[in-house]
C-alpha positions as CSV (number, residue, x, y, z in Angstrom):
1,X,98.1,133.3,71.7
2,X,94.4,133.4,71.3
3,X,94.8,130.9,68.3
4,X,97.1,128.3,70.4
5,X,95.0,128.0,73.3
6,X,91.5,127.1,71.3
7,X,93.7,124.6,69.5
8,X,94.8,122.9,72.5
9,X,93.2,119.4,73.4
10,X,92.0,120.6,76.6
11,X,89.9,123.3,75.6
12,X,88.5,121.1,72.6
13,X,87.7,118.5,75.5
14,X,85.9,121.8,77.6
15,X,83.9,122.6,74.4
16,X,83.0,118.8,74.1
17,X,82.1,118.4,77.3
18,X,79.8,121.8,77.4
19,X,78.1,120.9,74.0
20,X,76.9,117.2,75.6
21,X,75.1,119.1,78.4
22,X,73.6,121.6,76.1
23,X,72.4,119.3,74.2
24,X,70.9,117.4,76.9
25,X,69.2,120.8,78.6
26,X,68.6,121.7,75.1
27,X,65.8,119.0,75.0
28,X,64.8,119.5,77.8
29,X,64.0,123.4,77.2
30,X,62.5,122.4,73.8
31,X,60.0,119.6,75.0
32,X,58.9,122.0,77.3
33,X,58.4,124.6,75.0
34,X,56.4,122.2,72.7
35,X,54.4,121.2,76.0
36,X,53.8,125.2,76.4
37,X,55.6,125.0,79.5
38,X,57.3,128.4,80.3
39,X,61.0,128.0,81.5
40,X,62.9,130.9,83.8
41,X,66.5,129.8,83.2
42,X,68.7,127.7,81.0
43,X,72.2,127.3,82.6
44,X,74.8,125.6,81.6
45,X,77.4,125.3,84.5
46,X,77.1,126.6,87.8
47,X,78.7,129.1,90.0
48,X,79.8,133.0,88.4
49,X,78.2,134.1,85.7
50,X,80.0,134.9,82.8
51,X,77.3,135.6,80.2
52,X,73.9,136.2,80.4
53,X,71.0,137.0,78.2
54,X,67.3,137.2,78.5
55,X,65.0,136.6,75.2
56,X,62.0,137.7,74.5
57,X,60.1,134.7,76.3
58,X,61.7,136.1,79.5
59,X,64.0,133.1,79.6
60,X,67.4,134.0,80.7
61,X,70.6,131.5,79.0
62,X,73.5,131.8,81.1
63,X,77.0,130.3,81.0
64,X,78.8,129.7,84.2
65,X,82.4,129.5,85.1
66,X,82.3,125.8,86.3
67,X,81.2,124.1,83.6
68,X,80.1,120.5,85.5
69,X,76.8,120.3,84.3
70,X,73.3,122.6,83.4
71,X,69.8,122.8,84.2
72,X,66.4,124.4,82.6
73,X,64.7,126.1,85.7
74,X,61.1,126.1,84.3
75,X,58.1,128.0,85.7
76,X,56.4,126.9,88.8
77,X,53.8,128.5,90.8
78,X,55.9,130.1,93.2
79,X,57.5,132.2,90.7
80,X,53.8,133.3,89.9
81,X,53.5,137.1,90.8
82,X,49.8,137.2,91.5
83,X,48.2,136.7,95.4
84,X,48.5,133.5,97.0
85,X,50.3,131.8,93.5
86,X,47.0,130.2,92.7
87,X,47.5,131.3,88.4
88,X,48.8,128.6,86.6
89,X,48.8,130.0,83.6
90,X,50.2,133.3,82.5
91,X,50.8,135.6,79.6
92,X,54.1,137.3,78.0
93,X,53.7,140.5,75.6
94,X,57.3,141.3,73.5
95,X,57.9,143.1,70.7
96,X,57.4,140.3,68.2
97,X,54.0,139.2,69.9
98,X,51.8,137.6,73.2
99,X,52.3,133.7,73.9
100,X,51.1,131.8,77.0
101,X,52.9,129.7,79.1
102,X,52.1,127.4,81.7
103,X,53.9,126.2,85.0
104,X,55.3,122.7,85.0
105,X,52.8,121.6,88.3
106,X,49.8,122.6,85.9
107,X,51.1,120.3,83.0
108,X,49.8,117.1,82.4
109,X,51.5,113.8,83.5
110,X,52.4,113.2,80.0
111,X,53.7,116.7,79.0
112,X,56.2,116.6,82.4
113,X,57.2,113.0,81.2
114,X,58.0,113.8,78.1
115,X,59.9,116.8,78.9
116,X,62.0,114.6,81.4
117,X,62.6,112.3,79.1
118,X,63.5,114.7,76.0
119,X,67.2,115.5,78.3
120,X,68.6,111.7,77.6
121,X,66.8,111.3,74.2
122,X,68.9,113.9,73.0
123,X,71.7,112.8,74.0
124,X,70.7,109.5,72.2
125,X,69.8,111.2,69.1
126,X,73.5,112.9,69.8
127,X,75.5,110.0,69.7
128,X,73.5,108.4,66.9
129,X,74.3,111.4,64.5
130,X,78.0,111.6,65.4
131,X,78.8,107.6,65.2
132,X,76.9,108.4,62.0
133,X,79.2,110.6,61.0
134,X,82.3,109.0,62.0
135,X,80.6,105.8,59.5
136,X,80.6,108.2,56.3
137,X,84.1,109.2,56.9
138,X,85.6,106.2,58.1
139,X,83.5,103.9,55.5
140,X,82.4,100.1,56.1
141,X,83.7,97.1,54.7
142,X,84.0,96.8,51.0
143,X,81.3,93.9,50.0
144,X,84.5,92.7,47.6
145,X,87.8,90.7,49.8
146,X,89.8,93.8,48.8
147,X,92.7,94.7,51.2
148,X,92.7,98.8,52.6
149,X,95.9,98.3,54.3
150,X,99.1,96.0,55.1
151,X,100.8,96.2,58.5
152,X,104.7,96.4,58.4
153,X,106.7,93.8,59.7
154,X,110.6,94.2,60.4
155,X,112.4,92.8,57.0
156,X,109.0,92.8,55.0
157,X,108.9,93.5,51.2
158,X,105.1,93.7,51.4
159,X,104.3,91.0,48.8
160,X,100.8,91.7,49.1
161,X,100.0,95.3,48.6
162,X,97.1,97.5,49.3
163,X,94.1,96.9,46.6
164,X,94.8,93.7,46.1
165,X,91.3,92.1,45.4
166,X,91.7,88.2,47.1
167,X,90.8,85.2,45.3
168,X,91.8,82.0,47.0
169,X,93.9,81.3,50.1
170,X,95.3,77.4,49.9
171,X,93.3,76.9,47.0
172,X,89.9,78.0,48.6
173,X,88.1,80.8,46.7
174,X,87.1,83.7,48.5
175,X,83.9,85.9,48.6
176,X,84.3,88.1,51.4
177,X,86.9,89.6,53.9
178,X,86.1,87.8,56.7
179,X,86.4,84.7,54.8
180,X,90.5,85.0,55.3
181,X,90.3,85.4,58.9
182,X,88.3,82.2,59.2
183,X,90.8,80.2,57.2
184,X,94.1,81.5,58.6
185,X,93.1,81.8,61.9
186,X,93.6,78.0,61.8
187,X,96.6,77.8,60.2
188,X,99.6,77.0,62.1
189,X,102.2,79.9,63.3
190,X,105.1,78.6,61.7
191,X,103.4,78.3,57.9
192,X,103.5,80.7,55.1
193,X,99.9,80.8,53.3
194,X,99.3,81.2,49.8
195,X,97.6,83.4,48.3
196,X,95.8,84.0,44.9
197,X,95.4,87.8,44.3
198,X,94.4,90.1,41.3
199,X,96.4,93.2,40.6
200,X,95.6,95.4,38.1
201,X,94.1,93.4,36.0
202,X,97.2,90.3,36.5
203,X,96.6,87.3,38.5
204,X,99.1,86.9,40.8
205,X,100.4,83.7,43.0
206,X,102.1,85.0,46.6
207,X,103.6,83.4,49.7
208,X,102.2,85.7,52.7
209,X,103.5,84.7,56.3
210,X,101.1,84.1,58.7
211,X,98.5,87.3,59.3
212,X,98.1,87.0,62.9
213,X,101.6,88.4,64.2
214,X,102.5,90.3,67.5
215,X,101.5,93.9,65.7
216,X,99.6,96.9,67.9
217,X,96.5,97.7,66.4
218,X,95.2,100.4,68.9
219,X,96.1,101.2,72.1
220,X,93.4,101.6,75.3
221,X,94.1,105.3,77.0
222,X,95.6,105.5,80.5
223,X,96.9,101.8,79.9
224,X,100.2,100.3,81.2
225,X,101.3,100.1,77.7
226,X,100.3,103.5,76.7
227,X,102.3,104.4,79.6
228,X,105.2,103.0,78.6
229,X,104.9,104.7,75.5
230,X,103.6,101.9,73.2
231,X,102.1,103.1,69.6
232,X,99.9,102.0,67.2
233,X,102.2,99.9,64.5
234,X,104.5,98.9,66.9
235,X,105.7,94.9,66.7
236,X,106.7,92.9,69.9
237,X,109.6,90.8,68.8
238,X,110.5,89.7,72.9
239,X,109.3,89.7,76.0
240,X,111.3,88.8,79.0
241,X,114.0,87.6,76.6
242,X,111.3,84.8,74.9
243,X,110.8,85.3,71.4
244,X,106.9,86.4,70.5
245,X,105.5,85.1,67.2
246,X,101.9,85.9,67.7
247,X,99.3,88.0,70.2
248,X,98.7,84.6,72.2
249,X,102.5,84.4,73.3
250,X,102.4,88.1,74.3
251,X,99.2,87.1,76.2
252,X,100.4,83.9,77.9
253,X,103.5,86.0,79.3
254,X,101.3,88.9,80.4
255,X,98.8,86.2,82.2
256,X,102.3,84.4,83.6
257,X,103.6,87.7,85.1
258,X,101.4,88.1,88.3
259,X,101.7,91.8,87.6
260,X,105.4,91.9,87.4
261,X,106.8,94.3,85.0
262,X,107.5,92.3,81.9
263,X,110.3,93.9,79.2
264,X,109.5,94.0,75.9
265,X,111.5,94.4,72.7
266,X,109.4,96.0,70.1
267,X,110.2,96.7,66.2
268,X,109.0,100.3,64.9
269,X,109.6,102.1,61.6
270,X,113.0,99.6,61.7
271,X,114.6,100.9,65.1
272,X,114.1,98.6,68.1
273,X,113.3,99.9,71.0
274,X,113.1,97.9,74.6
275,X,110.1,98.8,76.8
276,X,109.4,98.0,80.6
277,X,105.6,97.8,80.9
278,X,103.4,96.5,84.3
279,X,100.8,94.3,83.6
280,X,97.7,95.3,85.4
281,X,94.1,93.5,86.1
282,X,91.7,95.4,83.9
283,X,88.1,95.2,81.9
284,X,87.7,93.1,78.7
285,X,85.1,92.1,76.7
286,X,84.7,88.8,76.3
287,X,83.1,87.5,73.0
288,X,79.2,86.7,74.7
289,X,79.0,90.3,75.6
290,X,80.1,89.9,79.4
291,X,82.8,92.0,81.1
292,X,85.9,90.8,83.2
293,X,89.0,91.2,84.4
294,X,92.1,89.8,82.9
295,X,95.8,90.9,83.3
296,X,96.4,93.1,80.5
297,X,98.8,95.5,79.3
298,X,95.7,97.5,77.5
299,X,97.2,96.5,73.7
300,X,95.1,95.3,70.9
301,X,96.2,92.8,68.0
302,X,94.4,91.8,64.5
303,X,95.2,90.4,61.0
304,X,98.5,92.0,59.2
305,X,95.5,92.9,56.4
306,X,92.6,95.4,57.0
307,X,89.7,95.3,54.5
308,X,89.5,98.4,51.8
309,X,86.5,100.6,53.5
310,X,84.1,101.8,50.9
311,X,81.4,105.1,51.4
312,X,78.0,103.8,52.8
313,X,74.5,105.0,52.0
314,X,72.7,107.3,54.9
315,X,70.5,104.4,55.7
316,X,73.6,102.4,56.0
317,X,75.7,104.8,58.1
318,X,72.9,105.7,60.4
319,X,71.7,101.9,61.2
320,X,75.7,101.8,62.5
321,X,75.0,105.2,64.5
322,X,72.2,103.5,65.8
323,X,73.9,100.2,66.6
324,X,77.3,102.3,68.1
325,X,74.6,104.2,70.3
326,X,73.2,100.6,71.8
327,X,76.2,98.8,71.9
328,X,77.8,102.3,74.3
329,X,74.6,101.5,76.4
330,X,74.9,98.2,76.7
331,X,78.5,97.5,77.4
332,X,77.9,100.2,80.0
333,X,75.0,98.6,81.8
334,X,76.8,95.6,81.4
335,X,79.9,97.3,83.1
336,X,78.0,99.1,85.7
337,X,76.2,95.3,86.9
338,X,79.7,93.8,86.7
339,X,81.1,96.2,89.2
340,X,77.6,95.9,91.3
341,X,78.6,92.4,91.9
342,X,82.3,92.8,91.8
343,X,83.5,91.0,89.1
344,X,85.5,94.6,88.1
345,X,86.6,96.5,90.3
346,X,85.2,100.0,91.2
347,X,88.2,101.4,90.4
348,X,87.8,101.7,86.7
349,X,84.9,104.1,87.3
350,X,85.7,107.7,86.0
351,X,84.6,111.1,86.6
352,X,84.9,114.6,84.9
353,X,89.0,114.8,85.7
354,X,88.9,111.5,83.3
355,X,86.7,112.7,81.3
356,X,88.1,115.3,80.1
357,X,91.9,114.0,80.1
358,X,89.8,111.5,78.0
359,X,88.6,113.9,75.4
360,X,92.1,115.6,75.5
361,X,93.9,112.9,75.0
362,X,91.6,112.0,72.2
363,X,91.7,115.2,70.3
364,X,95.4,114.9,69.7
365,X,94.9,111.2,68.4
366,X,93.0,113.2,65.5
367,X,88.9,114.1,64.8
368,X,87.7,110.5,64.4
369,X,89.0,109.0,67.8
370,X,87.5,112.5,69.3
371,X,84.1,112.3,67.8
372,X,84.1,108.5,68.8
373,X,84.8,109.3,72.3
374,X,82.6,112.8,72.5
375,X,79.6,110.0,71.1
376,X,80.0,107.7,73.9
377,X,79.8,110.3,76.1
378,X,77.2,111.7,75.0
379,X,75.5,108.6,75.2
380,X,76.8,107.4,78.6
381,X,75.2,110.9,79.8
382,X,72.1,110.2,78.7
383,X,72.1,106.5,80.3
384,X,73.0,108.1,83.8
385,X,70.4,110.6,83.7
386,X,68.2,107.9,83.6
387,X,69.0,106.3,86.6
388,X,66.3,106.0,89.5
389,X,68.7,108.7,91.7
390,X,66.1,111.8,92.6
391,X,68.1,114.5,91.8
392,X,68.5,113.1,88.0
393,X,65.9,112.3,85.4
394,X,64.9,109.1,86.2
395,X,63.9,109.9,90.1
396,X,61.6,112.6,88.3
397,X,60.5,109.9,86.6
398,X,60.2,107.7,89.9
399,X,58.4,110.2,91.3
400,X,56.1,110.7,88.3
401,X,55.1,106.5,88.5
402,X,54.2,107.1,92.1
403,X,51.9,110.2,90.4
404,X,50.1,107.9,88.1
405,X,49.6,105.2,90.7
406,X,48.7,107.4,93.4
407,X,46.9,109.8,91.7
408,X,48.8,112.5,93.6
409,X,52.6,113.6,93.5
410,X,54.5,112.9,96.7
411,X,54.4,114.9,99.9
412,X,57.1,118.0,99.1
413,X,58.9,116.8,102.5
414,X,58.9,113.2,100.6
415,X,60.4,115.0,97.7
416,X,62.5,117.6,99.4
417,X,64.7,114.3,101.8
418,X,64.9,112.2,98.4
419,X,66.8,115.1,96.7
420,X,68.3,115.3,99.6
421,X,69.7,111.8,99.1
422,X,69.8,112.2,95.6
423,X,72.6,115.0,95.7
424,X,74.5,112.7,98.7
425,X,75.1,109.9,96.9
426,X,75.6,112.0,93.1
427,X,78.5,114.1,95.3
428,X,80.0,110.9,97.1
429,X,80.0,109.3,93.5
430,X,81.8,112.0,91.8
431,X,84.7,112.3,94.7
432,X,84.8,109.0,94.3
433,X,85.0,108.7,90.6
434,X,87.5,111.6,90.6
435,X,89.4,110.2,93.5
436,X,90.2,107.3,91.1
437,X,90.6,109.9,88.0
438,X,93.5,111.5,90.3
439,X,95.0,108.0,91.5
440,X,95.4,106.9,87.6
């Protein structure tokens, strides 16, 4: 019983979600430590307790029962024990030795700063080593036009096959993968293309029909199609009794429908099965970088061929951790701005409920889609902690500005109404957020 329930998706998602905010508090706790900064209390979750343990630095971990966040309580002056709390410094005696710490007020400007800013860096530094992960298992594109795999089409013999290396396509020689994209991406729908390929060591001559057909390469989670039960391989053949030759005619019919429910007739392992789906208006991205709104069924297309994936170095692998991490942070910024001035609607903004169903839904998809989704998380976590909101990181950091500037830290009744705020507008945010999680 034991066994079935820690295999589930939704306790994977619980453990996913716990380990992004431990890492995040986990930075915290050890910047401050480097700083010599003496912390009371590293939670993760709130309410109950349901373990708890106290080290030798007199630090207690705890895990709570709701697990919707953490904190590292560090050591002020009021938890100083001497008369009037005017010791800033103070010492701890265990078994394995003495140690000072100091309280957070008695730490320099930089030493505070950095421990602030340690939370979202390692959740950065998270997502970069997972998406780097995910590049070593998954590969990158073999430098050679090789082909990794062929999409099945109803009736198809497969005439190319997998490890096929690609020479010419209509009598133009070819270097690299993306090379075949450019070249048949202008071809017309109707035409066959021919292709020069070399197998095992035979050059071969082959008639391939055009790459660009109505085939499901992913589909987006919570989407009308995945609601209509819409997989990966899956090849439209009709959609309100028009025959579909290509992505564009399934997108011209979805853009015609108005968000009418549009039937589909779709091809899959050779049974057809017919499909009611409702076109809705959600986000894209569209190829400058921006974000908008397009009626979509939440389906994406590509090239009947995939390129063969080959093992990268650890430089290579972690530059695309590194790029993964930025592009997370940018699309969501980008996101974020486009709701601000309501190009998207709001109602694409998720909370913990979607979160986790997120995760959960993930997990069953298999590790890589998981770890993909656990590194974006991770990553969008550290971007909101970063925000100017008091309560987060970034109003500490707000606050810290006004420090330098001022040469004083606010009044504590300046600080005490900004949290104040701070925790207002993060609570009306997450019943929003999970209002929407609960409508979807």
């Amino acid at each position: 019983m034991i066994k079935l329930i820690l295999g589930t998706p939704i306790f994977l998602a619980i453990i996913a979600f716990v380990a992004v905010i431990f890492i995040h508090e986990l930075g915290h706790y050890l910047m401050g430590r480097l700083c010599g900064i003496g912390a009371s209390t590293f939670s993760i979750g709130f309410g109950p307790k349901l373990i708890s343990y106290t080290d030798r630095r007199n630090t207690e971990w705890t895990l709570c029962l709701i697990p919707l966040g953490g904190f590292v309580k560090f050591w002020t002056k009021s938890d100083d024990p001497s008369p009037n709390n005017k010791i800033n410094y103070r010492n701890e005696t265990s078994s394995t030795g003495s140690f000072s710490q100091k309280s957070f007020e008695a730490s320099t400007l930089l030493a505070r700063t950095l421990t602030v800013l340690a939370g979202p860096f390692a959740n950065f530094l998270m997502s970069v080593v997972i998406f780097t992960g995910v590049a070593l298992s998954n590969g990158i594109i073999s430098p050679d036009p090789i082909v990794g795999k062929v999409a099945a089409l109803p009736g198809d013999r497969k005439s190319i096959l997998a490890g096929d290396k690609i020479l010419s396509i209509q009598g133009q020689s070819i270097d690299r993968f993306e090379q075949i994209y450019e070249i048949t991406s202008e071809m017309d729908r109707s035409s066959s293309i021919n292709f020069r390929v070399l197998r095992d060591g035979k050059t071969l001559d082959l008639i391939v029909p055009y790459l660009f057909q109505p085939v499901v390469f992913s589909v987006e989670m919570f989407s009308p199609a995945m609601k209509a039960g819409i997989e990966t391989g899956d090849v439209f053949l009709e959609a309100n009794s028009r025959l579909v030759s290509s992505f564009e005619d399934i997108k011209a019919i979805i853009n015609s429908s108005k968000g009418n429910p549009v039937l589909v007739t779709v091809w899959r392992n050779g049974q057809i099965f017919k499909k009611i789906i409702s076109p809705e208006m959600r986000p894209t991205e569209t190829p400058t970088g921006n974000i908008v709104e397009k009626m979509r069924i939440g389906v994406r297309g590509g090239s009947l061929l995939s390129p063969a994936m080959v093992t990268p170095s650890i430089y290579e692998a972690g530059l695309m951790g590194i790029n993964m991490t930025i592009y997370v942070v940018r699309t969501s910024l980008v996101g974020l701005a486009r709701m601000i001035d309501r190009t998207i609607s709001s109602k694409h903004l998720s909370g913990p409920v979607g979160v986790a169903k997120a995760l959960s839904y993930s997990a069953s998809e298999g590790s890589i889609p998981f770890l993909s989704l656990l590194a974006a998380i991770s990553a969008g976590i550290g971007l909101i902690n970063l925000f100017p909101i008091p309560i987060l990181d970034g109003g500490h950091l707000m606050m810290f500005l006004y420090e330098s500037i001022f040469k004083a830290p606010p009044p504590n009744y300046v600080v005490k109404f900004l949290m104040s705020v701070g925790f207002f507008v993060l609570f009306a945010l997450m019943v929003f957020a999970t209002f929407n999680d609960i409508v979807r």
